[in-house]
C-alpha positions as CSV (number, residue, x, y, z in Angstrom):
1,X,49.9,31.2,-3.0
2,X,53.3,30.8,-2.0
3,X,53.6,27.5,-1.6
4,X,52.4,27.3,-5.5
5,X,55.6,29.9,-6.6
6,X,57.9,28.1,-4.6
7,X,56.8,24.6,-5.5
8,X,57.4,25.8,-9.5
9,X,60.1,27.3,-9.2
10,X,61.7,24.1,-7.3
11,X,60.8,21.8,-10.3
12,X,61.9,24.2,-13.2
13,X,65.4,24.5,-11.4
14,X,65.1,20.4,-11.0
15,X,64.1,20.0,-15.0
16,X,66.9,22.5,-16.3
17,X,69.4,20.8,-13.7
18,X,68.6,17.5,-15.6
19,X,68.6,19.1,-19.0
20,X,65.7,18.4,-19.7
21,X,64.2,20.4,-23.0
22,X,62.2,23.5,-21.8
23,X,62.7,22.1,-18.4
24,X,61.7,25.6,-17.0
25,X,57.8,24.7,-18.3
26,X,57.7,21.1,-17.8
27,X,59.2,21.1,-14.1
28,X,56.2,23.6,-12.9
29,X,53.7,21.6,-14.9
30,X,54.7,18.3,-13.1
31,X,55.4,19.7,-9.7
32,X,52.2,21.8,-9.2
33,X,50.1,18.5,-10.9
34,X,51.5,16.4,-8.4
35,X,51.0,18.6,-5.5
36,X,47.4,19.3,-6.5
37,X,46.7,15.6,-6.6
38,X,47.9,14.8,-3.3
39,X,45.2,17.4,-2.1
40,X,47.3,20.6,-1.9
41,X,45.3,24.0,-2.5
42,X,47.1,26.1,-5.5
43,X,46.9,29.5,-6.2
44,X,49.0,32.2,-7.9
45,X,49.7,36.1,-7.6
46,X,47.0,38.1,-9.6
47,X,49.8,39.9,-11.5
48,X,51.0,36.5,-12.6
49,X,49.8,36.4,-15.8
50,X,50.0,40.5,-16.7
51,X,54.3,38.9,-16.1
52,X,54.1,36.1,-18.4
53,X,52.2,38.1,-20.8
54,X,54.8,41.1,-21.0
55,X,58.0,39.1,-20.6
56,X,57.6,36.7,-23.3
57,X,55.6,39.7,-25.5
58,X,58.9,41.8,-25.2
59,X,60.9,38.0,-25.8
60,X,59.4,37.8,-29.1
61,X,59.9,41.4,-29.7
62,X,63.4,41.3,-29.1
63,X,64.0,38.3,-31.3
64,X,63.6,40.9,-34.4
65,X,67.5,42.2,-35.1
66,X,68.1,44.6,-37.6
67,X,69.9,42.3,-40.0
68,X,67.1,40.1,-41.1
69,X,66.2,43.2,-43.3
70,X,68.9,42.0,-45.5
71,X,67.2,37.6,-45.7
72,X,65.8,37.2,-48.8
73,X,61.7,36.5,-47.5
74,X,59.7,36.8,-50.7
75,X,56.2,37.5,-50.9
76,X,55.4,33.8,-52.1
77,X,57.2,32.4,-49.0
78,X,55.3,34.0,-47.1
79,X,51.7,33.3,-48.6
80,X,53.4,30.0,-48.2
81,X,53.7,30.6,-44.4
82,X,49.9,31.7,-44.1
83,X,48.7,28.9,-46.5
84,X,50.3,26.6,-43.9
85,X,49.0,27.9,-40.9
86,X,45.5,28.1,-42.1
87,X,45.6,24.5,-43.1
88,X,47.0,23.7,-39.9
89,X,44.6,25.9,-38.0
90,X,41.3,24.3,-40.5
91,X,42.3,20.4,-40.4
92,X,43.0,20.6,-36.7
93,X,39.8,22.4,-35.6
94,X,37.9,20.0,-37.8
95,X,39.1,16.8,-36.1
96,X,38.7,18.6,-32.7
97,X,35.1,20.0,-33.6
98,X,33.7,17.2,-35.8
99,X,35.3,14.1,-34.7
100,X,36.0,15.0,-31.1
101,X,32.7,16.7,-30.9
102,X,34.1,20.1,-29.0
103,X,33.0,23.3,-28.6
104,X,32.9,25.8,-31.3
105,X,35.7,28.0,-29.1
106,X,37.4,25.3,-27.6
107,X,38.3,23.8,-31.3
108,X,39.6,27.1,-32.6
109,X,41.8,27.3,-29.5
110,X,43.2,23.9,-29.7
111,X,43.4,24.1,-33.0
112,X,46.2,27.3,-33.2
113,X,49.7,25.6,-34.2
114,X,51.5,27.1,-31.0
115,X,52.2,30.1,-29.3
116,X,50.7,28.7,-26.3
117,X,50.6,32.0,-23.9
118,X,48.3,33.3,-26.1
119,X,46.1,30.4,-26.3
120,X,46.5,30.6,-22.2
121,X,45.2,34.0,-21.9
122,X,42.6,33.4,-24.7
123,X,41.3,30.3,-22.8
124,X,41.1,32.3,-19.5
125,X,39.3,35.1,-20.7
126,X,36.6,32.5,-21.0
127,X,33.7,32.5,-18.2
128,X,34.8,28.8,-17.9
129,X,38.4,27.9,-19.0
130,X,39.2,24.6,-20.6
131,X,41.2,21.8,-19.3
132,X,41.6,19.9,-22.6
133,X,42.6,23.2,-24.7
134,X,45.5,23.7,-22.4
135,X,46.5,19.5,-22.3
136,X,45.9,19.8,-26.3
137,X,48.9,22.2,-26.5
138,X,50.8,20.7,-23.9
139,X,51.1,17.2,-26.1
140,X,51.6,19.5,-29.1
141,X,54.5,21.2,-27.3
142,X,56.1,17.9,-26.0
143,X,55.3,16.3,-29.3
144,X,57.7,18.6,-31.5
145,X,60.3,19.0,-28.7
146,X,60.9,15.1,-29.2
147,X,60.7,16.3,-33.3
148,X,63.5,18.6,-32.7
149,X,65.7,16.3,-30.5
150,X,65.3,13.4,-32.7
151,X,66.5,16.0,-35.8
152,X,69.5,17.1,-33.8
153,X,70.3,13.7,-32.2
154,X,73.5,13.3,-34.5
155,X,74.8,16.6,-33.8
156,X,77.2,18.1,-30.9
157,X,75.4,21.1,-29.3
158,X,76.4,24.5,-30.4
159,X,76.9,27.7,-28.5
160,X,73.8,29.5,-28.9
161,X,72.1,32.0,-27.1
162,X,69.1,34.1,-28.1
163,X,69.7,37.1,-25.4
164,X,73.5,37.8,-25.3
165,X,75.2,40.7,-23.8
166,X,75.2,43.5,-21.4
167,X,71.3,44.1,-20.5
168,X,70.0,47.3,-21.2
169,X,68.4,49.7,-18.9
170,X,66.0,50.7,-22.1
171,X,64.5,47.0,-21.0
172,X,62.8,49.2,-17.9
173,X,61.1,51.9,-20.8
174,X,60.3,49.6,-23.2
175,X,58.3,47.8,-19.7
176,X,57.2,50.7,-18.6
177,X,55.5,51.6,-21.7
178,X,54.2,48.4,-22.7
179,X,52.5,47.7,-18.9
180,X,50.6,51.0,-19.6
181,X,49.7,50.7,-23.0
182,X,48.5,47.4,-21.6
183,X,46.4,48.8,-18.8
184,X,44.5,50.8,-21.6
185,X,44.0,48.3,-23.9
186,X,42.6,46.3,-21.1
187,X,40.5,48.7,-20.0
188,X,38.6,48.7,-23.3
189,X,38.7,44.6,-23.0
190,X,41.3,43.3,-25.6
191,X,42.6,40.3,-25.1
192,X,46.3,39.6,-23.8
193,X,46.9,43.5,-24.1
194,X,50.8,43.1,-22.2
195,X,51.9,40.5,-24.7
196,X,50.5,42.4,-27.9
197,X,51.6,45.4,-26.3
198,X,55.0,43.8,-25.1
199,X,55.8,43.2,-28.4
200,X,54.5,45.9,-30.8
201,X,57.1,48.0,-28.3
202,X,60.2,45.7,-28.1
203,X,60.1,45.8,-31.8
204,X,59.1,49.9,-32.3
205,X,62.1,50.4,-30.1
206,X,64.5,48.5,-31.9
207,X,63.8,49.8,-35.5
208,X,64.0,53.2,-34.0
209,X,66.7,52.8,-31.6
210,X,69.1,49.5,-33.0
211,X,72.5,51.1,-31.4
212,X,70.7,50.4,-27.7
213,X,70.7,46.5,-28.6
214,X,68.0,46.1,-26.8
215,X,68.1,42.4,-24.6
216,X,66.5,41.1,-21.9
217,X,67.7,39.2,-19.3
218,X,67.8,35.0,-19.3
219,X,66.8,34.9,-15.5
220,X,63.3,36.8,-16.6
221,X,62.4,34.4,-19.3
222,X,62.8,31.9,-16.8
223,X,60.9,33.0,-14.4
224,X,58.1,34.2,-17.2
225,X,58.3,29.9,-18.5
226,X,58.3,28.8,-15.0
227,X,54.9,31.1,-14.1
228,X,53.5,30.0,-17.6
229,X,54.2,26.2,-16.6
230,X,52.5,26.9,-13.4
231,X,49.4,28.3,-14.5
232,X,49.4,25.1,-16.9
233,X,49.9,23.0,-14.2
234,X,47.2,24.5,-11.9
235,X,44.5,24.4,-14.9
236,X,45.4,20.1,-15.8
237,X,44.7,19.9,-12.1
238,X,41.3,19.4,-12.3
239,X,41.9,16.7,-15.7
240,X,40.9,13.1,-14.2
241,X,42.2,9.9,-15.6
242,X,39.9,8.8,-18.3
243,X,40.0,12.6,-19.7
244,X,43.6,12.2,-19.6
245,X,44.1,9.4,-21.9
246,X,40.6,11.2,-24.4
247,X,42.6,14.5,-24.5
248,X,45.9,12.7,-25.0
249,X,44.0,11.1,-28.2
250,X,43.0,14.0,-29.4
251,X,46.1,16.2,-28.8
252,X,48.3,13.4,-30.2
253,X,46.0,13.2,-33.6
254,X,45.8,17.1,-34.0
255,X,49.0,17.4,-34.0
256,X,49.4,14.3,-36.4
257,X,46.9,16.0,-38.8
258,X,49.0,19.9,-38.3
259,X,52.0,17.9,-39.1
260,X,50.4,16.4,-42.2
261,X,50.1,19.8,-43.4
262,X,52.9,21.1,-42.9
263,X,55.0,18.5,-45.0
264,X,52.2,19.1,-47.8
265,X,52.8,22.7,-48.1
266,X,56.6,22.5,-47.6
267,X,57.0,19.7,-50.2
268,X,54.4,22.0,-53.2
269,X,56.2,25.6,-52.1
270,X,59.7,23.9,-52.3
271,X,58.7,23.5,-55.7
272,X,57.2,26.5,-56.4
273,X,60.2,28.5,-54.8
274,X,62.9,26.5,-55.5
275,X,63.8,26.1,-52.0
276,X,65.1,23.5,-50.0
277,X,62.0,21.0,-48.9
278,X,63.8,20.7,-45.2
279,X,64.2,24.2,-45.0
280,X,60.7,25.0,-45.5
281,X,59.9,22.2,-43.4
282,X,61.7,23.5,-40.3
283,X,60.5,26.8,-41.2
284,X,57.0,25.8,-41.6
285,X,56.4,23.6,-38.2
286,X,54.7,24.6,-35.2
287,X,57.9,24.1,-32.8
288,X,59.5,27.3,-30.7
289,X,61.4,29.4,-32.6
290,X,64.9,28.2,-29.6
291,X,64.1,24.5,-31.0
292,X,63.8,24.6,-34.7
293,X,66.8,27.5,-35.4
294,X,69.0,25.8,-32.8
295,X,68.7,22.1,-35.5
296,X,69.0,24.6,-38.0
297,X,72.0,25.9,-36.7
298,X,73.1,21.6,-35.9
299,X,72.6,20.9,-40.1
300,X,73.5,24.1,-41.3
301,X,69.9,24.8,-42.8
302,X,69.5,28.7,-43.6
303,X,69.0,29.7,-39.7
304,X,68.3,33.0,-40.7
305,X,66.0,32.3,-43.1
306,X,64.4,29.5,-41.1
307,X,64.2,31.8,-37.8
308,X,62.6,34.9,-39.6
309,X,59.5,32.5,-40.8
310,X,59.0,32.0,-37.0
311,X,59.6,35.4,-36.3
312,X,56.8,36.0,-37.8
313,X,54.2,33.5,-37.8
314,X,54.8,34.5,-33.7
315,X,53.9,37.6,-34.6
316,X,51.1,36.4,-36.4
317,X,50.3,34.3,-33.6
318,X,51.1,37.0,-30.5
319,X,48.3,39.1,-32.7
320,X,45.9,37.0,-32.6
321,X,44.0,38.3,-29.3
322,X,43.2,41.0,-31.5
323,X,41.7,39.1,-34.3
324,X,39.4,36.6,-32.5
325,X,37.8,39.4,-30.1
326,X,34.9,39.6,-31.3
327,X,33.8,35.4,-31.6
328,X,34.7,35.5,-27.7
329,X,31.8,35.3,-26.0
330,X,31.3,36.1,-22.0
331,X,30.0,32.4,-21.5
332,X,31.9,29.1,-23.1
333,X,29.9,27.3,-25.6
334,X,29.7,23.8,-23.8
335,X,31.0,20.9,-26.5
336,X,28.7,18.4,-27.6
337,X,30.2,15.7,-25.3
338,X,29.5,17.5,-22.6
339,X,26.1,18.5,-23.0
C-alpha cells in the first residue's frame, strides 16, 4: 500500500518537474503501470477515493466566483451546450456499443465527454470494473491536451492560476460538511456522494458567504490528481498488449467522432447566436476547464465566457452519479466480445 503512494507521488513530482501537461496524473499512471508490470503488488488506502472524490468536488465548486453573474450566458447557449453533449454522449456510445460491440454500461461510460473522476467512481461501483472504460478516457484526456497545446503553441504562457490567495480556514467547514453529507448519501447508495456533495457545498458557501473567498490549497489538488492517476494506473494494470492497441482504436475513434460533434454544433450555434465559431468551439470541447481557458486566455477568446460553459457542463457532469443510479446494476453486463 505504501509502496503504491510513494511510487505515485515519485512520478507526479518527476512529470510536473519536466512540465509535462497534467504531469500530476500522467506521472502516477506511468509509474504505478510500470511497477505492476515488473510484478509489483499495488494497492491503495480505502479512503483514497472518498479524497479524490471531495477534493476535486470542492475544486469544481470553488471555480464558480461571484462575477460570472454579470457574463452574458443565454438560454440558447446553453441548449447549445446540452445539444452538444448529448450528441457527444449518443455518437460516442454508438460506435463503442454497436461497432465495438461493448456492454450496454460500459458504452455509456466511455462514452461521457470527460469529467473522468466521475466516470472512475461510476466504473467502480460496478461488481466488476472496466479496464477499457478507464483507457477510453485516458486517450480522450491525452488526446485534447495535445488539442490545447497545439492551439497555444504560438503563444508565451501567461500567469494564471485558478486558486490564488491566502487559503481559508472555511476550506475545513465547507470539508467537514461535505464528508458528512457524503456519509449519508452513501449510506442510502448514491453514487460518488463526496464529489456531488463536495461541490453542491463549495458553491452554497460561496453564494452565501463571497467575502470569505473561499480557495483551496494547490498542494491538495495535487495530491487529489496524483491519487486519481494512481487508481488509473492500478486499474490499466491488468490491460494486456493486444487490448492495448483494441482500446487505443476505440478511444482514439470516440473521441474523433465527440470531436466531430462538437465542431457541428459550434459551427450551426455560431450562427444562430451570432457568436464567435472558435469561441463556441473552445467552449464546447471536452478538455479541462485549466486547458481550454488558459488558450483562451493565449488568443484573447472571451475566457469568461468560454470558462463558465465548462463550469457548467462540470457541473452537469459532477451530477451525473445522480442521474444514471438507477441503470446501475450490482452485476456488469458482459459486452458482446467478451461473451
Amino acid at each position: 500500500m505504501l509502496n503504491a503512494v510513494v511510487l505515485s507521488l515519485l512520478g507526479s513530482v518527476l512529470f510536473v518537474w519536466l512540465q509535462i501537461p497534467l504531469g500530476a496524473m500522467f506521472g502516477a499512471i506511468v509509474f504505478l503501470m510500470v511497477a505492476g508490470k515488473v510484478g509489483r503488488r499495488l494497492s491503495l488506502p480505502g479512503p483514497t477515493l472518498t479524497f479524490v472524490q471531495l477534493v476535486l468536488g470542492i475544486g469544481v465548486g470553488v471555480m464558480v466566483p461571484s462575477d460570472l453573474g454579470a457574463v452574458s450566458f443565454p438560454p440558447l447557449m446553453l441548449l447549445g451546450l446540452i445539444t452538444c453533449m448529448v450528441g457527444q454522449v449518443s455518437i460516442s456510445y454508438w460506435w463503442l456499443h454497436k461497432r465495438e460491440q461493448w456492454s450496454k454500461t460500459d458504452s455509456l461510460l466511455g462514452s461521457v465527454p470527460g469529467a473522468m473522476a466521475a466516470v472512475l467512481v461510476l466504473n467502480e461501483a460496478q461488481q466488476k470494473p472496466s479496464g477499457k472504460v478507464v483507457f477510453t478516457h485516458t486517450v480522450r484526456l491525452v488526446t485534447l491536451v495535445i488539442l490545447s497545446g497545439v492551439i497555444a503553441a504560438d503563444n508565451q504562457a501567461a500567469e494564471f492560476y485558478f486558486f490564488t490567495g491566502e487559503e481559508s480556514y472555511w476550506l475545513l467547514a465547507v470539508a467537514a460538511a461535505a464528508w458528512g453529507s457524503g456519509v449519508v448519501l452513501e449510506k442510502i447508495g448514491v453514487p460518488a456522494p463526496y464529489m456531488v456533495t463536495g461541490m453542491l457545498t463549495a458553491i452554497g458557501f460561496g453564494v452565501m458567504m463571497p467575502e470569505a473567498s473561499l480557495t483551496i490549497p494547490p498542494v491538495l489538488v495535487f495530491i487529489a490528481t496524483s491519487a486519481l492517476g494512481a487508481l488509473i494506473g492500478i486499474r490499466l494494470v491488468d490491460v494486456s498488449g493486444r487490448e492495448f492497441a483494441t482500446h487505443l482504436r476505440s478511444g482514439v475513434i470516440a473521441t474523433t467522432l465527440s470531436l466531430g460533434v462538437t465542431l457541428l454544433c459550434a459551427y450551426v450555434f455560431s450562427q444562430i447566436l451570432e457568436q464567435s465559431f472558435v469561441v463556441l468551439l473552445m467552449s464546447w470541447v471536452p478538455g479541462s476547464i485549466e486547458a481550454m481557458t488558459v488558450a483562451a486566455i493565449y488568443l484573447g477568446l472571451e475566457p469568461a465566457l468560454i470558462m463558465l460553459n465548462h463550469i457548467t457542463r462540470m457541473v452537469i457532469l459532477h451530477s451525473l452519479p445522480l442521474a444514471v443510479k438507477p441503470f446501475l446494476r450490482p452485476g456488469r453486463e458482459v459486452s458482446r466480445s467478451e461473451g
